[in-house]
C-alpha positions in Angstrom: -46.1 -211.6 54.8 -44.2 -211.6 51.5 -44.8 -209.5 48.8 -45.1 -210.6 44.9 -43.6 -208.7 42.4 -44.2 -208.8 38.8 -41.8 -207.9 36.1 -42.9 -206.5 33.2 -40.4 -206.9 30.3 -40.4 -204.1 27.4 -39.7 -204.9 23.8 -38.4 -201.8 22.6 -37.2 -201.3 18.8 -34.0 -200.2 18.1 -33.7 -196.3 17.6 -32.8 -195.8 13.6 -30.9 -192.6 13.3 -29.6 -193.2 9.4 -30.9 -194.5 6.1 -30.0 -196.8 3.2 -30.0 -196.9 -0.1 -28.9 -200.1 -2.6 -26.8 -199.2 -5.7 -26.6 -201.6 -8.4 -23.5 -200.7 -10.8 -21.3 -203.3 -13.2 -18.1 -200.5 -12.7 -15.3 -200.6 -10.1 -15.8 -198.2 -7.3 -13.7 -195.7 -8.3 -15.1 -195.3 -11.5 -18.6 -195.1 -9.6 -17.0 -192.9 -7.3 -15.7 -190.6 -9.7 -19.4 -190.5 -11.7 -21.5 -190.0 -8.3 -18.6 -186.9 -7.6 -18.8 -184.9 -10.5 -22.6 -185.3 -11.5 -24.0 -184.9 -7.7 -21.3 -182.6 -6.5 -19.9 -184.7 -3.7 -16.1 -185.6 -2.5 -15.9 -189.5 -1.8 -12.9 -190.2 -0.8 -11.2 -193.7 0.1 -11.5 -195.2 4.0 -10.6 -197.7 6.1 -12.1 -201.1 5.4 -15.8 -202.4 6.8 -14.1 -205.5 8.6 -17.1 -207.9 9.7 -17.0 -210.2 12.8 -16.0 -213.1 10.0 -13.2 -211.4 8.9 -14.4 -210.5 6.0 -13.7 -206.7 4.5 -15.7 -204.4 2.4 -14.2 -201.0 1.0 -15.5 -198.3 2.5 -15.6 -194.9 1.2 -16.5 -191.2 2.8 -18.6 -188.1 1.9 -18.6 -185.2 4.8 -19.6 -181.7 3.9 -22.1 -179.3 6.0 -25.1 -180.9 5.5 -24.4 -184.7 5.4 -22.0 -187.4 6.0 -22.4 -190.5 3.5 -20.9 -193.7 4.0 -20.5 -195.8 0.3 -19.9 -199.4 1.6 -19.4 -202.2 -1.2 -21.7 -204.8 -0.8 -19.4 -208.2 -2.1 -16.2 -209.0 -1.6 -14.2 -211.9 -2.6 -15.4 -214.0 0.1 -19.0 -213.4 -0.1 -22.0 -210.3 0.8 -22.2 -207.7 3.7 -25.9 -207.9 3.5 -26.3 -211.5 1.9 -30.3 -210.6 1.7 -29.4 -207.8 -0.6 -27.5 -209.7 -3.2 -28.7 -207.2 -6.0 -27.1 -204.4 -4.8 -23.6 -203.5 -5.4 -22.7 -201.0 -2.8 -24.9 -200.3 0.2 -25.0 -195.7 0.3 -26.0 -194.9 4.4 -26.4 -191.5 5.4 -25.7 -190.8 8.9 -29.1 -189.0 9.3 -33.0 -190.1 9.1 -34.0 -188.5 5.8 -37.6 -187.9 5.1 -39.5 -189.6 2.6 -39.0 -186.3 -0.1 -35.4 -186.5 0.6 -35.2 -189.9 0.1 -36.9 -189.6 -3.2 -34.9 -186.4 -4.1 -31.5 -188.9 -3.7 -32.9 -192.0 -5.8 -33.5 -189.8 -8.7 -30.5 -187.9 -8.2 -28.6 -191.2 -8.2 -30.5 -193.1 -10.7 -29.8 -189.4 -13.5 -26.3 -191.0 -12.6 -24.4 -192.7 -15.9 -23.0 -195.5 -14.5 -25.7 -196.7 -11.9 -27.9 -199.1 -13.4 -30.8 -199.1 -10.0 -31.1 -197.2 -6.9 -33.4 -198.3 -4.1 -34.1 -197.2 -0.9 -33.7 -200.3 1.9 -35.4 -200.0 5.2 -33.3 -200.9 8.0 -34.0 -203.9 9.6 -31.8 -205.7 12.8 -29.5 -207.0 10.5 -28.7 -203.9 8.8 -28.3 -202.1 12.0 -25.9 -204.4 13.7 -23.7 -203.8 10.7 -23.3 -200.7 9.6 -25.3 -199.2 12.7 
């Protein structure tokens, strides 16, 4: 007597444990840099590169303090788009945490009082998003 097994396969989606927001701005990063600094209070400072599988790179900058770490990731590059389904956005801000919907507001008005960001929008993470800057 043989017995049957069945296998039951799980679809399980992928834990999100940060959040995104797209920044539209005509200025070079560091003169965005230096704006988001002095009128939000924070310290970005210059990083390694976001290298993609394509060899593509992306400049990367980093905010670390006590109550959050933000990555500021530019969006274009010579040879093309990090996240070619957000063209609109400039640079791509993650924060290394889940923020709630109130905090998420709190930063896109913060960011949007900013002089030289022209729009601010939060992005929800989707596959794509995760298996790059995840």
């Amino acid at each position: 007597m043989t017995t049957k097994k069945n296998i039951v396969k799980l679809k399980t989606d992928p834990v999100v444990n940060f959040t995104t927001i797209g920044i539209s701005s005509h200025e070079n990063d560091y003169r965005l840099l230096w704006s988001i600094n002095n009128q939000l209070g924070l310290s970005f400072s210059q990083s390694k590169c976001l290298s993609t599988d394509s060899g593509k790179k992306f400049a990367r900058f980093i905010h670390k303090d006590e109550d959050h770490q933000l990555v500021l990731v530019a969006n274009r590059c010579d040879d093309g788009f990090l996240l070619e389904k957000h063209k609109n956005f400039d640079f791509i801000l993650k924060f290394e945490t889940q923020l709630s919907e109130e905090e998420v507001t709190t930063w896109l008005r913060d960011l949007r009082k900013t002089s030289l960001i022209s729009a601010a929008f939060h992005i929800p993470v989707s596959s794509k998003i995760l298996q790059i800057l995840g």
